[in-house]
C-alpha positions as CSV (number, residue, x, y, z in Angstrom):
1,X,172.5,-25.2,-16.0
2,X,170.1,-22.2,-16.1
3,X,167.0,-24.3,-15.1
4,X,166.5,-27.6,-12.6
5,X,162.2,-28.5,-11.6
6,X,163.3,-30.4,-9.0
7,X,161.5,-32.8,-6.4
8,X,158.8,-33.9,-8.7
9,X,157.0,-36.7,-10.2
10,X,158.7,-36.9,-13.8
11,X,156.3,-38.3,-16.4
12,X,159.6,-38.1,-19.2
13,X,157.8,-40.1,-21.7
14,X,161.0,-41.4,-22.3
15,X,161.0,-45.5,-21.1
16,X,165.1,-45.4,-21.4
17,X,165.4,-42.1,-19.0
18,X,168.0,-42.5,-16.5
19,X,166.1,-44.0,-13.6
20,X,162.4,-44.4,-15.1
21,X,160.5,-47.4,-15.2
22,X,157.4,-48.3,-17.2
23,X,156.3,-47.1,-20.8
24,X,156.1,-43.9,-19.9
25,X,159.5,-43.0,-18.3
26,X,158.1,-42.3,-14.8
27,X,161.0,-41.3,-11.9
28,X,159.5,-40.6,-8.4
29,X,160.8,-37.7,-7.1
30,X,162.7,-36.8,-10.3
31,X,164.5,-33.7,-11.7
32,X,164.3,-32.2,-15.5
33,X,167.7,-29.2,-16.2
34,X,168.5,-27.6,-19.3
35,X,171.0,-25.3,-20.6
36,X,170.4,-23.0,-22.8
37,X,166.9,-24.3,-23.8
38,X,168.5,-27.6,-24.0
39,X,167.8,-30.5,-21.8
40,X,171.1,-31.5,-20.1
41,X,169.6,-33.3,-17.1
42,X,166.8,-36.0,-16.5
43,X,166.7,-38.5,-13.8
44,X,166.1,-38.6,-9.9
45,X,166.6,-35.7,-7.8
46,X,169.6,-37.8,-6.0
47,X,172.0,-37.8,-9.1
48,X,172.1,-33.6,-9.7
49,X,173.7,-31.2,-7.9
50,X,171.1,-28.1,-7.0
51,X,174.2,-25.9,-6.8
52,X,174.9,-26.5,-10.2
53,X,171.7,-24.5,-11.4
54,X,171.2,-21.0,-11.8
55,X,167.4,-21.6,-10.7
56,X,166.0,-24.3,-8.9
57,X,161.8,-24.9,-9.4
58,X,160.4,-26.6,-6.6
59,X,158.2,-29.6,-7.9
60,X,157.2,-31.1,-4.5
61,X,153.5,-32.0,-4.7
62,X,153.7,-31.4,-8.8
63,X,153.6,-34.0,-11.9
64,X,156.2,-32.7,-14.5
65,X,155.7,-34.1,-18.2
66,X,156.9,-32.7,-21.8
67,X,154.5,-29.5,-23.1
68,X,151.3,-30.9,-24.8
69,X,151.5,-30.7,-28.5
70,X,148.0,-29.6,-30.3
71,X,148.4,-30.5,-33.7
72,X,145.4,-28.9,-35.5
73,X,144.4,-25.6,-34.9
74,X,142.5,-23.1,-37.0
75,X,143.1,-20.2,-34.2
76,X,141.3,-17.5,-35.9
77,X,137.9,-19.1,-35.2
78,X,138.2,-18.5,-31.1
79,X,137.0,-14.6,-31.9
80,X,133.6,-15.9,-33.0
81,X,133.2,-19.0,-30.2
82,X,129.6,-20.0,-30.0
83,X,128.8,-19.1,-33.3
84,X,128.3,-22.7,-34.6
85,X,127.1,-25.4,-32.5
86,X,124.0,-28.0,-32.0
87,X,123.5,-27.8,-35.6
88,X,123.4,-30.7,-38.7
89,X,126.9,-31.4,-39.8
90,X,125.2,-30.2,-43.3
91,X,124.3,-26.9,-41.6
92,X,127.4,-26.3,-39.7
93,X,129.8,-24.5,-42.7
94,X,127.8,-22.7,-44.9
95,X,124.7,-21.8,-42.8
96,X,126.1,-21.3,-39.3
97,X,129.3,-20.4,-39.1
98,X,129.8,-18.9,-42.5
99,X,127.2,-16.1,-42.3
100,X,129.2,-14.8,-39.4
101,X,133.1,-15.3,-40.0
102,X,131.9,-13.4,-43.5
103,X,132.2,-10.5,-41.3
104,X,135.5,-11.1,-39.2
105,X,138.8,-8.9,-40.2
106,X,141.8,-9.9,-40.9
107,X,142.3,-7.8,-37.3
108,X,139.6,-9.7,-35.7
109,X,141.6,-12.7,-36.7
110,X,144.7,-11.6,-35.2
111,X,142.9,-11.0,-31.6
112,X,140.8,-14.6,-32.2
113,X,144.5,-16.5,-32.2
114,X,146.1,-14.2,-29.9
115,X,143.2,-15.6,-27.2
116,X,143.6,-19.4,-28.8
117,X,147.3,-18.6,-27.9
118,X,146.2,-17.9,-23.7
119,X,143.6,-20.8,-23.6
120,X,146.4,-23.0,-25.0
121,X,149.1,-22.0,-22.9
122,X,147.0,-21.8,-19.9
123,X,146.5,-25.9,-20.2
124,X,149.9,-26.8,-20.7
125,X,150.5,-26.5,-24.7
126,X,153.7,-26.0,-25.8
127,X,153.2,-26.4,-29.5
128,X,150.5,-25.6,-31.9
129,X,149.8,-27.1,-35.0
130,X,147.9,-23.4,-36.5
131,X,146.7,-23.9,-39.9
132,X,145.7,-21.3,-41.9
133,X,145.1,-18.8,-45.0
134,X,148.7,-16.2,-44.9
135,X,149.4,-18.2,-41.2
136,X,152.7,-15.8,-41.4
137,X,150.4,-12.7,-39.9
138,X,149.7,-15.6,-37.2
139,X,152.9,-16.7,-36.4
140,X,154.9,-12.7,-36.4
141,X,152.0,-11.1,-34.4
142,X,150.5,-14.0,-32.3
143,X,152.7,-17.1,-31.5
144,X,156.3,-16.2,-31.9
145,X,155.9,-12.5,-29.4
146,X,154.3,-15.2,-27.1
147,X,157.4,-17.6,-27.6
148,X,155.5,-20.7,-28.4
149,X,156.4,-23.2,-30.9
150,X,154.3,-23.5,-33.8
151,X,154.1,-25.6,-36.7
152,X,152.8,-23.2,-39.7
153,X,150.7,-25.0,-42.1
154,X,150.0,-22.2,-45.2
155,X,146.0,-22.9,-46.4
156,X,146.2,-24.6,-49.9
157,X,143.0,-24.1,-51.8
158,X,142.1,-23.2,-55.7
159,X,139.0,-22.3,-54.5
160,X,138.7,-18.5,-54.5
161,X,135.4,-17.9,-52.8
162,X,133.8,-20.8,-50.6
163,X,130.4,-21.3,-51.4
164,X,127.3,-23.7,-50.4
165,X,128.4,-25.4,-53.4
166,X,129.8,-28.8,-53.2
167,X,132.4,-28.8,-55.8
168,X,133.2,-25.0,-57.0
169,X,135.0,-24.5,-59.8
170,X,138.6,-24.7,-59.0
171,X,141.2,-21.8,-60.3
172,X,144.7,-22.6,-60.7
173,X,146.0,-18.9,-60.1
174,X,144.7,-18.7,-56.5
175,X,146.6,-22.5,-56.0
176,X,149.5,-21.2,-56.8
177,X,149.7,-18.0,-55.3
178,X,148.8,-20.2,-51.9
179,X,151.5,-22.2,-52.5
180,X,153.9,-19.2,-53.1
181,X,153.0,-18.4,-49.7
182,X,153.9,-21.6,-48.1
183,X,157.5,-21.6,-50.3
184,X,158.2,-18.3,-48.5
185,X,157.1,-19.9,-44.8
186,X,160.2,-22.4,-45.8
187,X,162.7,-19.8,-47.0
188,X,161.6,-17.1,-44.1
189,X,161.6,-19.2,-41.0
190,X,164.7,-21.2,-42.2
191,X,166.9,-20.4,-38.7
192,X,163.8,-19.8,-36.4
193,X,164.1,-22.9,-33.9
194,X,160.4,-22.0,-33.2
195,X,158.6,-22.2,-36.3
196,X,158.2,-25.2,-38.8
197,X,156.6,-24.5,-41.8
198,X,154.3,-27.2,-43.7
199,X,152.3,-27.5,-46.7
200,X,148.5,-27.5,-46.1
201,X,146.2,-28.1,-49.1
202,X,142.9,-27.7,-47.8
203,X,141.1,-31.3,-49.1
204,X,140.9,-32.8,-52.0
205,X,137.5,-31.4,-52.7
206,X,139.7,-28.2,-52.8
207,X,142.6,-28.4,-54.5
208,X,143.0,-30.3,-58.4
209,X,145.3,-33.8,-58.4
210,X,147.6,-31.5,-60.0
211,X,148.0,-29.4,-58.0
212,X,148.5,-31.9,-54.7
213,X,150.9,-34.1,-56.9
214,X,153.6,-31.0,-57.5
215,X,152.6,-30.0,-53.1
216,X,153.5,-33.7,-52.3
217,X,157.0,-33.8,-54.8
218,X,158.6,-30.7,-53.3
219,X,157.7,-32.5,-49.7
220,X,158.9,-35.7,-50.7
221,X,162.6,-33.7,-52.4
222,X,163.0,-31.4,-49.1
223,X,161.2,-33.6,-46.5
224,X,158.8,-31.5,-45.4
225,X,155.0,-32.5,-44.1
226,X,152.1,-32.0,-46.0
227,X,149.1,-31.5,-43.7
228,X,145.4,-31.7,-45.2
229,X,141.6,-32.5,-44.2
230,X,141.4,-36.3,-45.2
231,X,138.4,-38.3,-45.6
232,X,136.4,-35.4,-43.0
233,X,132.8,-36.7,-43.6
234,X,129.9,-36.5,-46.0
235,X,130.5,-33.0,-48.1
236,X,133.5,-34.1,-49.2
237,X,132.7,-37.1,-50.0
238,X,129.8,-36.1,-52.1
239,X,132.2,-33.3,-53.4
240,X,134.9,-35.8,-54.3
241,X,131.6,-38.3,-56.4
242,X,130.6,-34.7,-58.6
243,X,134.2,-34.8,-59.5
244,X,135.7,-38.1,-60.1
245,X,132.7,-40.1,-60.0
246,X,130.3,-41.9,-57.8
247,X,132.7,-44.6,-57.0
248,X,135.6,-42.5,-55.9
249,X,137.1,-42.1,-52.7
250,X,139.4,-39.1,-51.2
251,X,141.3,-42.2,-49.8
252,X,141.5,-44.4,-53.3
253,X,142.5,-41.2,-55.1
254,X,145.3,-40.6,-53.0
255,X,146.4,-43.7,-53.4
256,X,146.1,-44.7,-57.0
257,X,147.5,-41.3,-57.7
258,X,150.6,-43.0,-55.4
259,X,150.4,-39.2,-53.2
260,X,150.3,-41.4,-50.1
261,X,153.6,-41.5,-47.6
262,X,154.7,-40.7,-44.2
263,X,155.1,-36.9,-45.8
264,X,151.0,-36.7,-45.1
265,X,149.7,-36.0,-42.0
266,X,145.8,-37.0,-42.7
267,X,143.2,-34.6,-40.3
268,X,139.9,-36.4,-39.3
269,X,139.8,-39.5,-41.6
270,X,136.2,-40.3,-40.1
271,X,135.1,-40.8,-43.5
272,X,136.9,-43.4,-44.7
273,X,136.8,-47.0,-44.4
274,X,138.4,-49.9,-42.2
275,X,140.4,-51.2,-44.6
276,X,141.2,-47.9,-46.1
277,X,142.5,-46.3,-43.1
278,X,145.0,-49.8,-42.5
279,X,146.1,-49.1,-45.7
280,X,147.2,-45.1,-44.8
281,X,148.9,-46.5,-41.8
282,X,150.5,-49.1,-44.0
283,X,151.8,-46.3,-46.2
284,X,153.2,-44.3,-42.8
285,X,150.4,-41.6,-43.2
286,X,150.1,-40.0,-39.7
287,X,146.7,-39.2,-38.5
288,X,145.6,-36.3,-36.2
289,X,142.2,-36.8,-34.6
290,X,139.9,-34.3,-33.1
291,X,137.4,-35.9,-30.8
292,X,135.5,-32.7,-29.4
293,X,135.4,-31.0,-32.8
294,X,134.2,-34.1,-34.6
295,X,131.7,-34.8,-32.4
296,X,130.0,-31.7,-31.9
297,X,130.2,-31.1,-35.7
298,X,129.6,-34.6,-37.3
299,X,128.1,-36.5,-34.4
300,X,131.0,-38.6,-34.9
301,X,133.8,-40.3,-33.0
302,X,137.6,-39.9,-35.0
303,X,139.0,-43.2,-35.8
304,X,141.9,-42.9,-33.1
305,X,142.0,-46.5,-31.5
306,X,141.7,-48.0,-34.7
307,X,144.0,-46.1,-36.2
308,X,146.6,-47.0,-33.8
309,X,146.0,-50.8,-33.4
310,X,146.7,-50.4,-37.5
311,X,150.0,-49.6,-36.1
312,X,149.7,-46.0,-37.3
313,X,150.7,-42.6,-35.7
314,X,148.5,-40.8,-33.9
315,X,148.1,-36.8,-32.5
316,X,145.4,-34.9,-31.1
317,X,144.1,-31.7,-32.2
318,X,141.4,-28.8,-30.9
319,X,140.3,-27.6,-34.5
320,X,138.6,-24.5,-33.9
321,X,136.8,-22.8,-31.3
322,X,133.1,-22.7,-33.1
323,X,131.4,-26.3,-32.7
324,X,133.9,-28.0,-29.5
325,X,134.2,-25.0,-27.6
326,X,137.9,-24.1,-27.9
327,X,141.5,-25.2,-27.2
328,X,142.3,-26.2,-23.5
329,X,144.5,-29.0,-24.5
330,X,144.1,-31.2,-21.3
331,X,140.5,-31.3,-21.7
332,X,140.8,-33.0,-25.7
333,X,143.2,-35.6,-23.7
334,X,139.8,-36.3,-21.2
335,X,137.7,-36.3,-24.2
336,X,139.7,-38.3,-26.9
337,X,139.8,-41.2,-23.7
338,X,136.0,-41.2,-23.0
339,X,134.9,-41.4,-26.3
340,X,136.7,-43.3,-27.3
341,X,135.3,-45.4,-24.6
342,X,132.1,-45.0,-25.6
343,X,132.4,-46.0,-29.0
344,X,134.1,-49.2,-28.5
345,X,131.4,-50.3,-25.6
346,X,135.3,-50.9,-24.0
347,X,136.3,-48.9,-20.6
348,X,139.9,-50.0,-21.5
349,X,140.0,-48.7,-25.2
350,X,142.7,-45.7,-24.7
351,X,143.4,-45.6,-21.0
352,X,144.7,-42.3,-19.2
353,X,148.4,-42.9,-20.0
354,X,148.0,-43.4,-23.4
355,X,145.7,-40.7,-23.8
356,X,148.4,-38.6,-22.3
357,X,151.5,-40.2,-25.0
358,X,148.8,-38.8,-27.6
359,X,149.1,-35.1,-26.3
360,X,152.7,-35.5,-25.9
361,X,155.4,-37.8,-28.0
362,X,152.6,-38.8,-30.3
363,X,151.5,-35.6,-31.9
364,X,155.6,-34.9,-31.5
365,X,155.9,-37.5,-33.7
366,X,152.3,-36.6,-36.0
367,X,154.1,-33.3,-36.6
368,X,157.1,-34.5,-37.4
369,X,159.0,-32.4,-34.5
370,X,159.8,-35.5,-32.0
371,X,163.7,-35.4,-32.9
372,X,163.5,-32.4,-30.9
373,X,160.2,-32.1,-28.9
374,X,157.5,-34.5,-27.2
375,X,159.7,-36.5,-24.3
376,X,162.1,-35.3,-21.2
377,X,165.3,-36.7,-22.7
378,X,168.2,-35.2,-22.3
379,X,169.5,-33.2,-25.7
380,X,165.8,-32.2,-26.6
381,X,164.4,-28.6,-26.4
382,X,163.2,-27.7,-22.6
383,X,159.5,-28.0,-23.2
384,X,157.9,-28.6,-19.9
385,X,154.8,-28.5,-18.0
386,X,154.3,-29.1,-14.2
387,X,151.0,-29.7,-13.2
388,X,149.9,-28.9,-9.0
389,X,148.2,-32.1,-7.9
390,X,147.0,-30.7,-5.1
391,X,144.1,-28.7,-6.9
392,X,140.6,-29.8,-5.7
393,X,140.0,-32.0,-8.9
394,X,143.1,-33.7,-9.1
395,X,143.9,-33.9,-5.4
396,X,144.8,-36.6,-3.4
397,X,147.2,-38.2,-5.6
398,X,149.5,-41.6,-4.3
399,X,152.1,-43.4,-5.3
400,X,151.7,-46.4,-3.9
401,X,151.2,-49.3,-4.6
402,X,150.6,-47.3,-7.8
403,X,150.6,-43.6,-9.4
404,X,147.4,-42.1,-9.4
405,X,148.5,-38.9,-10.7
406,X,148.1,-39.5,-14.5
407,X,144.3,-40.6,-14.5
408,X,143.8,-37.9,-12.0
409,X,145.1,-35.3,-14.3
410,X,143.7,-36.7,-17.3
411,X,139.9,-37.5,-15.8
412,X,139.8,-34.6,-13.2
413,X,141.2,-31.9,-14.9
414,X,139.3,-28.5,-14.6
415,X,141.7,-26.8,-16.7
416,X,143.5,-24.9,-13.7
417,X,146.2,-27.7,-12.8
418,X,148.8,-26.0,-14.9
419,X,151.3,-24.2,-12.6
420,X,154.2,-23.8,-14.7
421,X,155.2,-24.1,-18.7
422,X,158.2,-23.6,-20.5
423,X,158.7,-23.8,-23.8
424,X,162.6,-23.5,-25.3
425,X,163.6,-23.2,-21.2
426,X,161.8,-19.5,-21.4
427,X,158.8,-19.5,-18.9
428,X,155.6,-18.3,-20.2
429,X,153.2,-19.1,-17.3
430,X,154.2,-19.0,-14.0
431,X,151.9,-19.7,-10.9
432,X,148.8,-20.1,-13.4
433,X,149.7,-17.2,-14.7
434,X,150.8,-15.9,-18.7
435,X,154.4,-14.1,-17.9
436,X,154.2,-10.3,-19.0
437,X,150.6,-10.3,-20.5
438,X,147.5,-8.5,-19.5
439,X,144.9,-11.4,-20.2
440,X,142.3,-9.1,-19.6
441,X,143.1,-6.6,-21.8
442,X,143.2,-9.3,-24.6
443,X,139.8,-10.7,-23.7
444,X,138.1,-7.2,-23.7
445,X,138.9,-6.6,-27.2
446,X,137.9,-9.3,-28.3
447,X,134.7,-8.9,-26.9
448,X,134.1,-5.7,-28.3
449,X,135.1,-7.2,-31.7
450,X,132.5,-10.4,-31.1
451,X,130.0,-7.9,-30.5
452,X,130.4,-5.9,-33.6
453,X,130.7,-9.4,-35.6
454,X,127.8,-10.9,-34.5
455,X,126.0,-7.7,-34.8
456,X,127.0,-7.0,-38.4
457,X,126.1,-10.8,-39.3
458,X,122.9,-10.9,-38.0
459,X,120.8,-10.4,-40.9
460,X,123.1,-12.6,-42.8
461,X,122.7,-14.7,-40.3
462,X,118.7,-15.0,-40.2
463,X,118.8,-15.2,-43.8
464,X,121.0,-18.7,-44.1
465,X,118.2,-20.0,-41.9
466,X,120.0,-22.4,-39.8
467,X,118.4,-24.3,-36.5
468,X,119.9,-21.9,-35.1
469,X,118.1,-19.3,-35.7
470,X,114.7,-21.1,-34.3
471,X,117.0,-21.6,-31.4
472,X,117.5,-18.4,-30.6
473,X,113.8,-17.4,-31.5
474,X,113.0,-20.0,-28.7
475,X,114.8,-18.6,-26.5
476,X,117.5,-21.6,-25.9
477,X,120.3,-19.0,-26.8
């Protein structure tokens, strides 16, 4: 084999991995081998020949688990972090961030995702869920030189220009030359093992029932995931009454229109009912929730625990940088556990373990990628993270009479436990560090770009008049 981490607390994911025990596939003092980016070894350390590798890792005083998988991501947004935060959720689009991201370049862009890229490698991610407007810039200048796996949803909308308006006209020609682009992610990343195109109409505030109806047939005739804003608070929902009328629902549409299936992946879903979101998981509709970016922007807590005791699938995504603060995936793990939590009044709502499974085989399996990603099981792709347990947050760790390692990591993570990731058995960080990139090179420029942005924006800015503004007058920023 060309690879063995050896000597290491394996967290497979995997409950029927040679040797594990428990629902989540745990072997004390385990090994994880592949071939070829292929995984041809998992179980205890005992049963594999060291000789037999080209490369041995040492895992001693390490947890080693499957690459985190961030399933929503709008990576652009990192260039202009801080611009939108501590606002109303009715200020937040159109009268803080907008004014600013009006002024970002299609090159500013590029350098915003190339530093969601480092954050998200940095803390363990392995796969990222980008979604975006011509997300094929992204994926050839950003994710694939970088050699993550990336799941590239094409921006659906037949909106032209976004405005403060709450349902714009919608124009068919702009639909359809957005879908053109995401029939050309299909057809040009047909043989890349790396890259697995989706559709991604925007909302249904955003795109007509037509349009949405022919998006969900070609999904449903080549089995291909449709990814789209569900249900994401109170401007679509107001959006969705101008349209269709004061007693229709994002969720009822979808449904009586019968566009429902396990082809959607449904983002947020906040604004929906109870009994509405039982019936998506009824339908197989898999859910990605974004604790931090929903409750800095909506003051609300995503519908994850509920969603799941539907019996429904479940991921976890970092939206955008703007709002949450960015795209360090261990830290949306901590955050999706407490608050969820919190809102329950239940310390035992989503403990650290299944937190974990939700940044791992769960948004594998919300992506649609879990045949080959999402577990340590032997025949997947060589996705792997090793974690030093023996940094000051997550340190000391036992295991006996049980593991403490997971809630550690999951509760004490300052975002520097990640030693080692590899993603298709190629190692991209190594000792903490990105293989073969000059990080601070990266960050300088984009800098210089946020500088120029916000500079530009400013009178823009002043003019949209968000709290923002008397913030900053105030001196609080």
């Amino acid at each position: 084999m060309d690879t063995l981490v050896t000597d290491t607390l394996l967290v497979t994911m995997d409950r029927d991995a040679p040797g594990a025990t428990g629902d989540l596939g745990i072997v004390e003092r385990g090994a994880v081998g592949w071939e070829d980016g292929e995984i041809t070894f998992v179980g205890p350390a005992t049963k594999v020949d060291m000789a037999d590798a080209a490369r041995t890792v040492d895992g001693s005083g390490c947890l080693t688990l499957p690459g985190l998988v961030n399933v929503h991501v709008h990576g652009r947004h990192s260039i202009v972090r801080g611009a939108a935060q501590d606002v109303p959720e009715a200020e937040w689009m159109h009268r803080a961030l907008g004014p600013i991201t009006a002024h970002v370049t299609a090159e500013d862009g590029v350098v915003g995702a190339k530093l969601t890229a480092l954050e998200a490698l940095a803390s363990g991610t392995t796969t990222i869920g980008e979604y975006a407007s011509d997300v094929a810039e992204l994926v050839d200048r950003v994710y694939r030189p970088l050699g993550l796996r990336v799941v590239a949803t094409e921006t659906i909308t037949e909106i032209p220009d976004r405005s403060a308006d709450d349902a714009p006209t919608l124009d068919f020609g702009t639909g359809e030359a957005a879908l053109g682009r995401a029939e050309d992610l299909f057809a040009r990343y047909a043989t890349d093992s790396l890259v697995e195109p989706a559709y991604g109409p925007q909302a249904l505030d955003m795109v007509s029932i037509d349009l949405l109806a022919e998006i969900v047939d070609r999904a449903r005739t080549h089995d291909r995931t449709v990814h789209m804003h569900v249900a994401q608070g109170d401007r679509e929902q107001r959006a969705i009454e101008e349209r269709f009328g004061s007693d229709a629902t994002t969720v009822g549409l979808l449904e009586n229109e019968g566009l429902l299936g396990d082809h959607l992946l449904a983002t947020h879903l906040h604004g929906a009912t109870r009994e509405e979101r039982a019936r998506l998981a009824d339908a197989g509709v898999r859910m990605v929730g974004c604790p931090s970016s929903i409750a800095a922007i909506d003051g609300v807590v995503p519908p994850i625990v509920e969603y799941l005791d539907h019996g429904g699938c479940v991921g976890l995504g970092t939206d955008q940088a703007p709002g949450p603060g960015g795209h360090n995936a261990l830290r949306e793990v901590r955050t999706a556990a407490m608050l969820a939590k919190t809102a329950a009044g239940d310390p035992t709502a989503i403990d650290a373990s299944g937190a974990l499974e939700l940044a791992t085989i769960g948004g594998a399996r919300a992506l649609g990628i879990d045949d080959r990603v999402g577990s340590l099981s032997v025949g997947k792709r060589a996705d792997v993270i090793v974690c030093d347990l023996e940094r000051p947050g997550v340190a000391p760790a036992v295991s006996q009479p049980f593991h403490t390692a997971i809630p550690n990591l999951v509760y004490g993570t300052a975002g520097d436990e990640v030693r080692d990731v590899f993603v298709d058995g190629v190692q991209l960080v190594s000792a903490g560090g990105i293989v073969g990139l000059d990080v601070d090179e990266i960050i300088d420029e984009a800098v210089d770009r946020a500088e120029r942005i916000f500079a530009d924006a400013e009178a823009d800015w002043r003019a949209a008049d968000s709290t923002l503004v008397d913030a900053a007058e105030n001196g609080r920023l």
